[in-house]
C-alpha positions as CSV (number, residue, x, y, z in Angstrom):
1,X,-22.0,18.1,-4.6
2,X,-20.2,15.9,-6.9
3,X,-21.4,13.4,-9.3
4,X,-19.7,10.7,-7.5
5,X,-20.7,11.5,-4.1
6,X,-24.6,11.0,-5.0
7,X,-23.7,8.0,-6.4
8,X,-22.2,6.2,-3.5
9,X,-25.0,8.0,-0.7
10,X,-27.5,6.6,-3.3
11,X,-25.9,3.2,-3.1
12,X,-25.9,3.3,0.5
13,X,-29.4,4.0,0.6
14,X,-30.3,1.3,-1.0
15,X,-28.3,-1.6,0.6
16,X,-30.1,-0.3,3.8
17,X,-33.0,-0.7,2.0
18,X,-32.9,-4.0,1.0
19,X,-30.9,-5.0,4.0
20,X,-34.1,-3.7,6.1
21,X,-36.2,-5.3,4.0
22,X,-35.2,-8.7,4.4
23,X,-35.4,-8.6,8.3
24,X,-38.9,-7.5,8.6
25,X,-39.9,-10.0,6.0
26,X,-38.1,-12.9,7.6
27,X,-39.9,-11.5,10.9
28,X,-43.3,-11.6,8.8
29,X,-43.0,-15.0,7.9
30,X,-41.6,-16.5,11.0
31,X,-44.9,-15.5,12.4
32,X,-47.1,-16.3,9.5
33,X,-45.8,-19.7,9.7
34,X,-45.8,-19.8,13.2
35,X,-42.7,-21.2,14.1
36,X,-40.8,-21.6,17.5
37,X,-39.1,-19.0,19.1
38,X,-36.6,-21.7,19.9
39,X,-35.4,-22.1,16.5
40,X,-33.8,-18.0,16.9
41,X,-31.4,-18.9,19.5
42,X,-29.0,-20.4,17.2
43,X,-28.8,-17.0,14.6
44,X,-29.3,-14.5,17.7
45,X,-25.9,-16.6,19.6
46,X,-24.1,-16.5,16.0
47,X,-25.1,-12.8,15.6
48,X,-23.8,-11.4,19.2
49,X,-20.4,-13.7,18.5
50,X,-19.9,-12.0,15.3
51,X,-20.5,-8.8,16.7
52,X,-18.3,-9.3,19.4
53,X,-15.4,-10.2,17.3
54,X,-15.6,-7.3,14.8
55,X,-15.8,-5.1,17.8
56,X,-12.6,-6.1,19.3
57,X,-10.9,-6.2,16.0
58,X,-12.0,-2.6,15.4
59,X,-10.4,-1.9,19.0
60,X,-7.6,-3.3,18.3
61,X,-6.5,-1.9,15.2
62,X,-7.6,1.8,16.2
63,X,-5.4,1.0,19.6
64,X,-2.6,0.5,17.2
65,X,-3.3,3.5,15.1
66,X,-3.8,5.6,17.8
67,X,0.1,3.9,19.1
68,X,1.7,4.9,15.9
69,X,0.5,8.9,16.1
70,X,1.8,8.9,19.7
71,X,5.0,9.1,21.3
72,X,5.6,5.7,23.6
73,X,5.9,7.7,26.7
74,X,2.3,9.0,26.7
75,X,0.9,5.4,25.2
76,X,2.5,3.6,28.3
77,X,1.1,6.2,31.3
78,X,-2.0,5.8,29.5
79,X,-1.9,1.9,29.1
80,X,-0.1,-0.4,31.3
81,X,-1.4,-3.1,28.8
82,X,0.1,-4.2,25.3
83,X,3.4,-3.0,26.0
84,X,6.2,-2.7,23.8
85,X,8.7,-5.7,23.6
86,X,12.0,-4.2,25.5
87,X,9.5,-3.5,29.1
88,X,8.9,-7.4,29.1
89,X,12.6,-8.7,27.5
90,X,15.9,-7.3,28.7
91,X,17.7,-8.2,25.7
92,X,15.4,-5.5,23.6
93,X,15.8,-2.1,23.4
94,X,13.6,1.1,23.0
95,X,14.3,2.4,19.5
96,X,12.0,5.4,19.6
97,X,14.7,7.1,17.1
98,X,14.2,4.6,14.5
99,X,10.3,5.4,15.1
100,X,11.3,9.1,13.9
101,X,13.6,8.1,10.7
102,X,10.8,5.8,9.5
103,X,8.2,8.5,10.0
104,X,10.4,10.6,7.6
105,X,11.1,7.9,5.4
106,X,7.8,6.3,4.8
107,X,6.5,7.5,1.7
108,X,9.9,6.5,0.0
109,X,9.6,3.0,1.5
110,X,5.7,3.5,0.4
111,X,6.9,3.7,-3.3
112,X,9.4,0.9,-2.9
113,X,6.4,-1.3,-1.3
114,X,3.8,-0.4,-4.0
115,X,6.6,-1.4,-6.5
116,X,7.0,-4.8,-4.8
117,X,3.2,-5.4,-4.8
118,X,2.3,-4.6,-8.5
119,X,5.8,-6.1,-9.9
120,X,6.8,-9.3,-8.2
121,X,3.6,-10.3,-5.7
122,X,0.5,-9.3,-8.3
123,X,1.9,-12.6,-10.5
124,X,2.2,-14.6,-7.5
125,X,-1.6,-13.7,-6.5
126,X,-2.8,-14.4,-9.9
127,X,-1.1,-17.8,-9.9
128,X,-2.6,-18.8,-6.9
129,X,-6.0,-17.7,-8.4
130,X,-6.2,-19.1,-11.4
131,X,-6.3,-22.8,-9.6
132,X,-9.6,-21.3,-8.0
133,X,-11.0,-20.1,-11.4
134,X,-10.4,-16.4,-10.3
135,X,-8.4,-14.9,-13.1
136,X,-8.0,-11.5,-13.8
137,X,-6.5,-10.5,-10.5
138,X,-4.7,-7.1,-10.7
139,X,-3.8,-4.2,-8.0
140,X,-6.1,-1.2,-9.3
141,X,-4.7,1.5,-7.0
142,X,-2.2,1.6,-3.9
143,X,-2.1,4.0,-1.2
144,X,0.1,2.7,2.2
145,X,-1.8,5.9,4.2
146,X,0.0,8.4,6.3
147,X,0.7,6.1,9.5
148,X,4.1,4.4,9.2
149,X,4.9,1.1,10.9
150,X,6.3,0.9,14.3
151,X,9.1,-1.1,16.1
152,X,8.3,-1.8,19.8
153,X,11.8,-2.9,20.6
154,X,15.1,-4.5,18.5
155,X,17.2,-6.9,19.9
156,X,20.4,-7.2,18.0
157,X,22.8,-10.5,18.3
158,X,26.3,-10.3,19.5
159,X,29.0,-11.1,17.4
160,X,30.2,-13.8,19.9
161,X,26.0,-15.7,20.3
162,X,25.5,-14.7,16.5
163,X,25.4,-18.2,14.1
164,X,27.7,-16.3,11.4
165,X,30.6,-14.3,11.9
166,X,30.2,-12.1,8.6
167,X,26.7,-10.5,9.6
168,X,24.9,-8.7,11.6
169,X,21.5,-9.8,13.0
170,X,18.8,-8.0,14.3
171,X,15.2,-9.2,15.5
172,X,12.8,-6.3,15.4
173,X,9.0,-6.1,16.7
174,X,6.8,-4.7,13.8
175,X,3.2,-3.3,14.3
176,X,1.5,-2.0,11.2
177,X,-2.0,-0.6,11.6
178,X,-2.2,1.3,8.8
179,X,-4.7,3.8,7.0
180,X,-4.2,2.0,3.7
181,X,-6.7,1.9,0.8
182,X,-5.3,-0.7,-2.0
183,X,-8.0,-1.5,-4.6
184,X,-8.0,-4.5,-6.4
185,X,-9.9,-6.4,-9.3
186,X,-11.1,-10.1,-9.4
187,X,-12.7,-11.0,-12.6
188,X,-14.0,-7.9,-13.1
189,X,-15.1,-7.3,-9.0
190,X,-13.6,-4.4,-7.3
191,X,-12.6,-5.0,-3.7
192,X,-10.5,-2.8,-1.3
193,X,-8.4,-3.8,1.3
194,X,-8.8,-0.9,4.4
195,X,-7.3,-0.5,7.6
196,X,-4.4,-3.4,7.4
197,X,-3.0,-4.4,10.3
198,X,0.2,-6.2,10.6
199,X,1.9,-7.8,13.8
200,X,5.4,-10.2,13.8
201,X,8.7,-11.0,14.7
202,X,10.9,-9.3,11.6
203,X,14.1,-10.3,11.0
204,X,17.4,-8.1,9.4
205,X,20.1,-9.5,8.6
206,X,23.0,-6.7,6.9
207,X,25.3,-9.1,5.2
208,X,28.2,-9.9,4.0
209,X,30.4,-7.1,5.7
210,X,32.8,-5.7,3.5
211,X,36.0,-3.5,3.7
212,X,34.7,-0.6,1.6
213,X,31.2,1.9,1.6
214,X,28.7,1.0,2.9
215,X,30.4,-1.2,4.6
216,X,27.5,-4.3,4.1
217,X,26.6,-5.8,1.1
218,X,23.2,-6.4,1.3
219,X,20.2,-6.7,3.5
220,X,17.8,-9.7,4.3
221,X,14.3,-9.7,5.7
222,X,12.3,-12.1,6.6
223,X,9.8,-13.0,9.4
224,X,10.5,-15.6,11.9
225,X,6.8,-17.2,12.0
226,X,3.8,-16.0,9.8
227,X,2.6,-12.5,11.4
228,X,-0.8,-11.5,12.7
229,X,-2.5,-10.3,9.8
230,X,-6.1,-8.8,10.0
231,X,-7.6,-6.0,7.6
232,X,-11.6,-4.8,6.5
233,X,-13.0,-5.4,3.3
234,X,-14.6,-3.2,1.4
235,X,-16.3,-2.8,-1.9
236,X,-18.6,-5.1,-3.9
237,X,-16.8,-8.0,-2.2
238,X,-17.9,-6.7,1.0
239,X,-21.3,-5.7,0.3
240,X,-22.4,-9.7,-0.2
241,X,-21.0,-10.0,2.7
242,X,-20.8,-13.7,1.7
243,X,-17.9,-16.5,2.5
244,X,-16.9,-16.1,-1.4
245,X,-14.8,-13.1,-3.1
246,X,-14.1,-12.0,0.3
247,X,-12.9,-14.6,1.9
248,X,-10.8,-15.9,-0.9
249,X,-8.8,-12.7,-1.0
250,X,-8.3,-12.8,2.5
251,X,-6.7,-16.3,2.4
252,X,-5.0,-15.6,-0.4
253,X,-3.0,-12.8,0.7
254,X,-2.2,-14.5,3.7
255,X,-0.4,-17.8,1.8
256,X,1.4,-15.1,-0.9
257,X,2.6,-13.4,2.0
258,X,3.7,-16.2,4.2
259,X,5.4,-17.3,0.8
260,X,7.1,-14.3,0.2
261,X,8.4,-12.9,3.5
262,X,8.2,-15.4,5.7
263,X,10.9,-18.0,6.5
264,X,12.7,-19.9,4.8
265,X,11.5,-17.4,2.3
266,X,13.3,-14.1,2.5
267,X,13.4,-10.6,0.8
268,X,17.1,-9.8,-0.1
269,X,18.4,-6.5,-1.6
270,X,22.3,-6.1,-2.2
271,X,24.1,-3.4,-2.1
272,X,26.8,-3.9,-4.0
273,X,26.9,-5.0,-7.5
274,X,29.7,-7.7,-7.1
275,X,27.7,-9.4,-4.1
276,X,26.6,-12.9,-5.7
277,X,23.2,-13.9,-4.8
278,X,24.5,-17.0,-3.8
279,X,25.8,-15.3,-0.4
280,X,21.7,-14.3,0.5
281,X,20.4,-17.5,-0.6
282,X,23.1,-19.8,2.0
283,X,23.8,-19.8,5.3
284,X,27.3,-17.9,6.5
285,X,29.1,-20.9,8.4
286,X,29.6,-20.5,12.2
């Protein structure tokens, strides 16, 4: 057995410990002081609610996992619930081919992604930390998992109901539930973020078209409201199990990421090195 391994089963053991400990002396001295039962109906109510909701939100995110190793034809004859975007609306379709070129292409986008995160949203987190007195922030590892997202259904605009002319816009429904484990450092706490689950409209938008390979001169992402975001904490921030570190970092990467992906903010890549980025920052005309 490793060194490690004893450590953490060690550390386990004695969180349980104290975690034990404290109930049976609260018990002790709620009857020692002879208090009224009446005063536990307020913790025992909180308790069962909080129960409740970390229940469903384990549910919900292994439901999703489970969706992404799946093909859609065996999710929906096993589940009529939660279905995919184009049963409901028409105007989306079934891109179950996409599914299978992202599957392929997911650890390249996972290296993009990871670049992303350490390069340009690691200084935004830090900014927004250091008005809390949190410095130090700073991404200590980060692994995106096996289980790629998944699009439930892409609804792309005609040229003729499109706003623009010189573009082509595409609305696509994104579910994340992913195995990830992305460590991170606050002031010397570690904490890591497990099991993120993401759910939103996503936008594409492949512009400007142009006359020569490949044929568009950028992309443009963005989401069209801020998306469903829930993950787990784990590490010494979730071991308080108090409304400080953990909590914080959970509001924090919510704003960074509303502020970074979601509209009127938007994540442009060009193509083509002549393509001002003038042309991603305006509106085409109508």
């Amino acid at each position: 057995m490793e060194p490690s391994s004893v450590k953490v089963g060690v550390y386990n053991l004695a969180i349980r410990f104290v975690k034990t400990a404290v109930l049976w002396g609260s018990i002790y001295l709620w009857g020692y002081f002879a208090l009224s039962p009446g005063w536990l109906s307020g913790p025992l109510f909180l308790s069962v609610l909080r129960y409740q909701q970390k229940k469903e939100k384990v549910s919900r995110i292994s439901s999703a996992q489970a969706t992404a190793r799946t093909s859609e034809k065996e999710v929906i004859l096993a589940r009529v619930q939660d279905l995919p975007a184009w049963v409901f609306f028409p105007d989306f379709e079934r891109v179950e081919w996409l599914n299978r070129v992202v599957d392929q292409l997911w650890p390249s986008i996972g290296y993009f992604i990871t670049h992303l995160l350490t390069i340009q949203v690691e200084p935004l987190i830090k900014k927004s930390l250091d008005g809390l007195t949190l410095k130090d922030f700073k991404f200590k590892r980060v692994l995106l998992g096996n289980i790629p997202p998944r699009i439930g259904g892409i609804k792309c605009y005609d040229k003729n109901t499109s706003t623009a002319k010189n573009e082509i816009i595409m609305d696509l429904e994104l579910t994340w539930a992913g195995d990830c484990d992305i460590q991170v450092s606050i002031k010397g706490v570690k904490a890591s973020i497990l099991d993120l689950y993401i759910y939103g409209q996503l936008r594409v938008v492949l512009k400007p078209l142009i006359h020569n390979i490949p044929l568009i001169g950028g992309i443009q992402v963005y989401f069209l409201n801020n998306p469903n975001v829930d993950f787990e904490v784990g590490g010494l921030a979730n071991v308080t199990d108090l409304p400080g570190i953990s909590s914080i970092l959970r509001r924090v990467i919510v704003e960074q990421l509303a502020r970074f992906i979601v509209l009127p903010n938007k994540v442009s890549v060009p193509l083509v090195n002549n393509i001002p980025m003038k042309v991603f920052k305006c509106p085409e005309p109508a």
